[in-house]
N, C-alpha and C positions, 0 to 999 in steps of 0.2 A: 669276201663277206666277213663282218666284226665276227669273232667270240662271242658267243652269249654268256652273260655272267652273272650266277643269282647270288644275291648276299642274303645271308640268315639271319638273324638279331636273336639271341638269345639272353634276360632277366637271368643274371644270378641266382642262383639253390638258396634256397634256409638259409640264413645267419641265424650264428650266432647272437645271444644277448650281449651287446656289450654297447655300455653308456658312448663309446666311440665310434663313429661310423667308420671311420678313414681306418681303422684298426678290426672291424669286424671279421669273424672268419666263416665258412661255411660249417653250419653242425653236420650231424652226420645224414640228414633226412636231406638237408643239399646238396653233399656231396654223393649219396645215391640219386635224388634227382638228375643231378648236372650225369653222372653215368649212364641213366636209363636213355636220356636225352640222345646220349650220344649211340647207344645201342641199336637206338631204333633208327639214328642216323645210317648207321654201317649198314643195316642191310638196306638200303636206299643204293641205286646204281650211279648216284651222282652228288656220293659222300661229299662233305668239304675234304678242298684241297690246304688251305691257307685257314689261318685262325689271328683274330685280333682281340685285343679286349684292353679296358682301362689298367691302368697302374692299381687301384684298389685290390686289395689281396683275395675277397672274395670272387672279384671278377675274374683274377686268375686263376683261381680255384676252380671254377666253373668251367675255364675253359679245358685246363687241365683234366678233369672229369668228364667232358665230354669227349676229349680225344681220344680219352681210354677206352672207354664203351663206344666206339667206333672203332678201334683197334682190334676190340676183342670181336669185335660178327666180321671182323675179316677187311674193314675200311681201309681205305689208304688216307693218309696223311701225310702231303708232302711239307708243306712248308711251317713254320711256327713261329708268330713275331709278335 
């Protein structure tokens, strides 16, 4: 029988103002969002394992924030690409 396999889609936190999008970075009201995000992931019994997101630096910002706030309520995170 397959794997079952959910994927999540999560919008980037806050940006920052900045006249350039491709350069924007998460303020700090996004970078707590993308944590709580992830907080309330971790105590979930079926945390992500893997994490994807664009080249844009806010988007990696997010993802990064949320990994954290799943690390911290105990998540596992295995993989990061």
């Amino acid at each position: 029988m397959p794997r079952r396999v959910e994927v999540w889609f999560f919008r980037h936190g806050e940006k920052s103002k900045n006249p350039d999008p491709a350069k924007a970075v998460l303020s700090p009201k996004g970078r707590k969002q993308a944590f709580e995000a992830g907080q309330k992931l971790g105590m979930e019994s079926r945390a992500p394992t893997a994490f994807f997101s664009s080249t844009r630096v806010r988007t990696k910002q997010t993802a990064r924030n949320i990994r954290e706030g799943i690390r911290s309520k105990g998540g596992l995170v295995e993989n990061e690409t």
